[in-house]
C-alpha positions as CSV (number, residue, x, y, z in Angstrom):
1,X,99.0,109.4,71.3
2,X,99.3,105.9,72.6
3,X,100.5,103.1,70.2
4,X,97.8,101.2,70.4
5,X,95.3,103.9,69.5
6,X,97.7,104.7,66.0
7,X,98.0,101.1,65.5
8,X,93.9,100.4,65.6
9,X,93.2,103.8,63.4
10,X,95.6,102.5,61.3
11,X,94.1,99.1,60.7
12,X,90.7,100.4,60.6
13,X,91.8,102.5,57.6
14,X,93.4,100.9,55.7
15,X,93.4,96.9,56.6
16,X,89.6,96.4,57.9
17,X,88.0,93.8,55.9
18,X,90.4,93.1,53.3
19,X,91.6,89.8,54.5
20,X,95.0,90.4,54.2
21,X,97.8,90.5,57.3
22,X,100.8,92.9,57.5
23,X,104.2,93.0,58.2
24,X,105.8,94.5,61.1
25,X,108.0,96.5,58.9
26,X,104.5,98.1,57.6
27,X,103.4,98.9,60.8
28,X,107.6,100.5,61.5
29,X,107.4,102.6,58.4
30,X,104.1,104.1,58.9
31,X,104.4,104.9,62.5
32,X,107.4,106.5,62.3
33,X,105.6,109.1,59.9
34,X,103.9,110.1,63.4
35,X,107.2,109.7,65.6
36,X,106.5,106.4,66.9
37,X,109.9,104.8,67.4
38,X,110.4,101.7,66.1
39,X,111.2,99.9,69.8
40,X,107.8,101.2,70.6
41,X,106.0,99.9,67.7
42,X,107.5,96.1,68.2
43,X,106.6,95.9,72.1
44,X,102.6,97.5,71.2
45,X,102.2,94.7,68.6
46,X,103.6,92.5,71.1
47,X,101.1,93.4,73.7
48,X,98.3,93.5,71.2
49,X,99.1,90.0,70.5
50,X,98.9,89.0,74.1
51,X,95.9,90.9,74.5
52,X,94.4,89.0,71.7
53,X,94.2,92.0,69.7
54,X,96.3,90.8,66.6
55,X,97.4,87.6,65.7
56,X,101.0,86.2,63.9
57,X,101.2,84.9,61.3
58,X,104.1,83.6,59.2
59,X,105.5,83.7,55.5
60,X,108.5,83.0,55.1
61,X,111.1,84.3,57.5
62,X,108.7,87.3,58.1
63,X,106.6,87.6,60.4
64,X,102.8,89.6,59.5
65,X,100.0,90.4,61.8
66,X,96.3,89.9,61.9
67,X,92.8,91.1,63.0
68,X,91.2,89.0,66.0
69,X,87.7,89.1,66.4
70,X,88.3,91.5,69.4
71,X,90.1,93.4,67.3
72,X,87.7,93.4,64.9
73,X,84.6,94.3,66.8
74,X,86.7,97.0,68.5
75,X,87.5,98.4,64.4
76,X,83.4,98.0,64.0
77,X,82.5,99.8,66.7
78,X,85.0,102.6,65.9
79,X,83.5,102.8,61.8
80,X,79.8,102.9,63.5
81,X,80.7,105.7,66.0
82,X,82.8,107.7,62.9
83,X,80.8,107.7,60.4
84,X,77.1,106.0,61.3
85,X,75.7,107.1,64.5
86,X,77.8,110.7,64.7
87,X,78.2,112.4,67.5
88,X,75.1,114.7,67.6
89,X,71.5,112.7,69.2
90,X,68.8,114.8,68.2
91,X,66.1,112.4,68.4
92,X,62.8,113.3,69.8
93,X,62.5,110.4,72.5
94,X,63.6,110.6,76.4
95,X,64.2,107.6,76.9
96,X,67.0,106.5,79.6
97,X,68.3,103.1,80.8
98,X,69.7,102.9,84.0
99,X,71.8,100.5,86.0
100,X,71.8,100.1,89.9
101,X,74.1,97.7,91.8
102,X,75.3,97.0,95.2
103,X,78.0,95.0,95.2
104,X,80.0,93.4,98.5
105,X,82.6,95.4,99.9
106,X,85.2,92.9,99.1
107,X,84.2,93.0,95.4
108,X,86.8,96.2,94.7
109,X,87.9,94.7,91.4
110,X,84.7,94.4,90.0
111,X,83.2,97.5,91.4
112,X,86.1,98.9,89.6
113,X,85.5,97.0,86.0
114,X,81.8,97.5,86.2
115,X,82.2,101.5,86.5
116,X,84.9,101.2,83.8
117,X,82.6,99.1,81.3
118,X,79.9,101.7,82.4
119,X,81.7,104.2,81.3
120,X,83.3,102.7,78.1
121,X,79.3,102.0,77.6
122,X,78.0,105.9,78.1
123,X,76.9,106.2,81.3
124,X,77.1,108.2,83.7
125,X,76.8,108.1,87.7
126,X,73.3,110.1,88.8
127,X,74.0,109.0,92.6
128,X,76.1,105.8,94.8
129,X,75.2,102.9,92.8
130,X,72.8,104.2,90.4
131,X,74.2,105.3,86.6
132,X,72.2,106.2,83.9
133,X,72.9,106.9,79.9
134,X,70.6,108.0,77.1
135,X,68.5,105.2,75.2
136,X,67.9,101.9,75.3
137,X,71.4,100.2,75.9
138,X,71.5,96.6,75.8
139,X,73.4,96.1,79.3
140,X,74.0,92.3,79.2
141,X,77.5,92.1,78.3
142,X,78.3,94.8,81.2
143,X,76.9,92.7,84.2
144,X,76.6,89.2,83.1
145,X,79.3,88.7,85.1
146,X,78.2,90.1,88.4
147,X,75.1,88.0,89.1
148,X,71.9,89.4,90.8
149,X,73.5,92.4,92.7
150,X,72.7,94.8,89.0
151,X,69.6,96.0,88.0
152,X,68.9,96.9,84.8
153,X,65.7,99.3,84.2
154,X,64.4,101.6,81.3
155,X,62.6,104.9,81.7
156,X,61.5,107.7,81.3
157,X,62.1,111.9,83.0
158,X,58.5,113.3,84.7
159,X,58.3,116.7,86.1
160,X,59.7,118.1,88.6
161,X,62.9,116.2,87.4
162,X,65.2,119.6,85.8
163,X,67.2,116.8,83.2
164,X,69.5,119.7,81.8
165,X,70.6,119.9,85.3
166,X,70.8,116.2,86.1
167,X,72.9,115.7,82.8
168,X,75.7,118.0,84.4
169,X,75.8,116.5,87.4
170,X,76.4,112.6,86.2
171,X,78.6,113.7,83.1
172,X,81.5,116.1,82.5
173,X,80.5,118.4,80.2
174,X,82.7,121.4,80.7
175,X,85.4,118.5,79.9
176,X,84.4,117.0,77.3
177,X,83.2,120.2,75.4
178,X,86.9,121.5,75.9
179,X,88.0,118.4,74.0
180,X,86.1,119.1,71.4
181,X,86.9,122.6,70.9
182,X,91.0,121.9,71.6
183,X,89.8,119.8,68.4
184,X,88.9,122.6,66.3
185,X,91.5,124.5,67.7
186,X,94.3,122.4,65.9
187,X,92.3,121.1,62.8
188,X,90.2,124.1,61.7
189,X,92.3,126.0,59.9
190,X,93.6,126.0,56.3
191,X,96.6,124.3,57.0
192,X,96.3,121.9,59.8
193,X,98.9,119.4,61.3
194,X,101.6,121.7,59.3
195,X,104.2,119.7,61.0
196,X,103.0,116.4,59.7
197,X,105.7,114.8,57.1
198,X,102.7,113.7,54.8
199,X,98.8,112.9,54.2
200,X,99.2,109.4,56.1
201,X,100.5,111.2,58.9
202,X,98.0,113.9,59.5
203,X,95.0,111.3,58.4
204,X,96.4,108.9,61.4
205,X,96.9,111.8,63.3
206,X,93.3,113.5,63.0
207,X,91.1,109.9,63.3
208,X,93.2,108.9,66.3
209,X,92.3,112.2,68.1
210,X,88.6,112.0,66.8
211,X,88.1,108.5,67.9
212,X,89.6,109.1,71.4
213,X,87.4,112.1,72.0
214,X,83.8,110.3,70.7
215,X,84.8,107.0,72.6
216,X,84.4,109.3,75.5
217,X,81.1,111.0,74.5
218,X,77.8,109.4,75.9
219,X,75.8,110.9,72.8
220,X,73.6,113.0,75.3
221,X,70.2,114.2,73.9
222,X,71.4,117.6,72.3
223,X,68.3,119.3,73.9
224,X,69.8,118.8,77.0
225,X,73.2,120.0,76.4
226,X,74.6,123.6,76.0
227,X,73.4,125.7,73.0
228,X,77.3,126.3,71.7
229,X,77.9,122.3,72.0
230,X,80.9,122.4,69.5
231,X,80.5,118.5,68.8
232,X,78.9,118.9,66.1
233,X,81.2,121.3,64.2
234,X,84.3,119.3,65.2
235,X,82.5,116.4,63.6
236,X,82.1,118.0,60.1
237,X,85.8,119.3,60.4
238,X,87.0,115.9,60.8
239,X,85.0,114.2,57.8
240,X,85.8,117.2,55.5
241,X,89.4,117.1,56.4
242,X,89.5,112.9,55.6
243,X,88.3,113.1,52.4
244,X,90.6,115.6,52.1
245,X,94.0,113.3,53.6
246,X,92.2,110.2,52.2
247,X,93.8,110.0,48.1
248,X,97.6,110.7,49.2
249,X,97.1,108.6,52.3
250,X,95.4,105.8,50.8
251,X,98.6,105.8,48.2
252,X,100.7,106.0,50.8
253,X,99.6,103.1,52.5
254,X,99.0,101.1,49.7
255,X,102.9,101.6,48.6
256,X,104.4,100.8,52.3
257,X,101.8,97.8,53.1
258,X,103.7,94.2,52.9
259,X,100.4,91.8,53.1
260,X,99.9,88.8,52.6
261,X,96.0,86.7,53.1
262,X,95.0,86.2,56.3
263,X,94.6,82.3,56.4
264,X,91.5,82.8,58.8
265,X,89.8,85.1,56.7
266,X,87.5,82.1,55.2
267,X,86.8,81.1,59.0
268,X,84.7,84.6,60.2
């Protein structure tokens, strides 16, 4: 697991709207529960500063770290995709937006961020220049950038369109089904994580994996998927196993956490 990724579960846990910043020290001791090393966990806050992910702040001769609104909204969007939307989208509407750009030749960099955000923003490419992703997605934040060479439509499958088939072709199921089920491989059993030192460790642990495996999933109309879909299993396995980590984590945390108020809290 990448720093970052244990550091942003971590904060979403157990610091998200609390108002409160913590000391490196915090963020040594807890990640060394999951064999972070302490060099590693000074150069990602480090970055995550630069990357306006956290903010310093000081008391004292220590130093503590805060939430940024980036950071925030990234902790937001991770608590909607956890435990709001789920992972299963069994509605009974069709509806599709799709994107189609042509962009210059010498535009490589942005060709490049504009598949990235599509991605990060669950879609996937149907054919050169044209991706689509279930529902209405607002796309204005992905292309606002890029001027008039994105279009931006809504609609709608008619026959003879085979959309189970079309799904397979602009997504990676077979890859993103084995995720899941490596999932349930290592957390569905009775004793799961056995190597873990503690509750903090295998609750860091098991929401890090979650969250980088539903970050990657488009929430494709179940209808359209394949009947064994594991997704939704997995899902249940990870919120019965968090309740289950949450009262010695929570403890945990609550002994190891150094805080002290965020002096921007009264500003958002």
């Amino acid at each position: 697991m990448r720093p970052q990724s244990v550091i942003l579960t971590f904060l979403g846990d157990h610091v998200y709207g609390r108002g409160i910043c913590v000391s490196s020290g915090s963020f040594i001791e807890a990640f060394a529960r999951v064999r972070i090393s302490e060099e590693a966990t000074r150069s990602t806050l480090t970055r995550m500063v630069r990357r306006g992910l956290l903010r310093r702040q000081r008391a004292g001769r220590r130093m503590y770290f805060g939430l940024t609104p980036a950071s925030a909204e990234v902790l937001r969007d991770g608590e909607r995709r956890i435990w709001h939307s789920g992972v299963v989208n069994d509605g009974d509407g069709d509806r599709w937006t799709l994107v189609g750009f042509s962009l210059p030749e010498s535009w490589q960099r942005q060709r490049h961020e504009l598949r990235s955000r599509l991605i990060w923003a669950g879609f996937g490419p149907l054919q050169n220049g044209l991706w689509i992703a279930p529902g209405d997605v607002d796309a204005t934040r992905l292309i606002e950038d890029l001027g008039g060479g994105v279009k931006v439509f809504s609609a709608e499958p008619r026959p003879p369109t085979d959309m189970q088939a079309l799904v397979g072709e602009a997504y990676d199921l077979a890859g993103l089904g084995e995720r899941y089920r490596a999932f349930l491989r290592r957390w569905d059993q009775a004793d799961p994580a056995p190597g873990a030192p503690d509750d903090l460790a295998r609750s860091l642990t098991l929401l890090t994996e979650w969250l980088q495996i539903i970050r990657t999933d488009p929430r494709l109309p179940l209808r359209h998927l394949p009947h064994d879909w594991p997704a939704e299993k997995a899902q249940r396995v990870c919120h019965t196993l968090h309740e289950r980590f949450r009262p010695e984590a929570a403890e945990m945390a609550a002994r190891l956490l150094d805080t002290v108020p965020d002096e921007t809290w009264a500003e958002r």
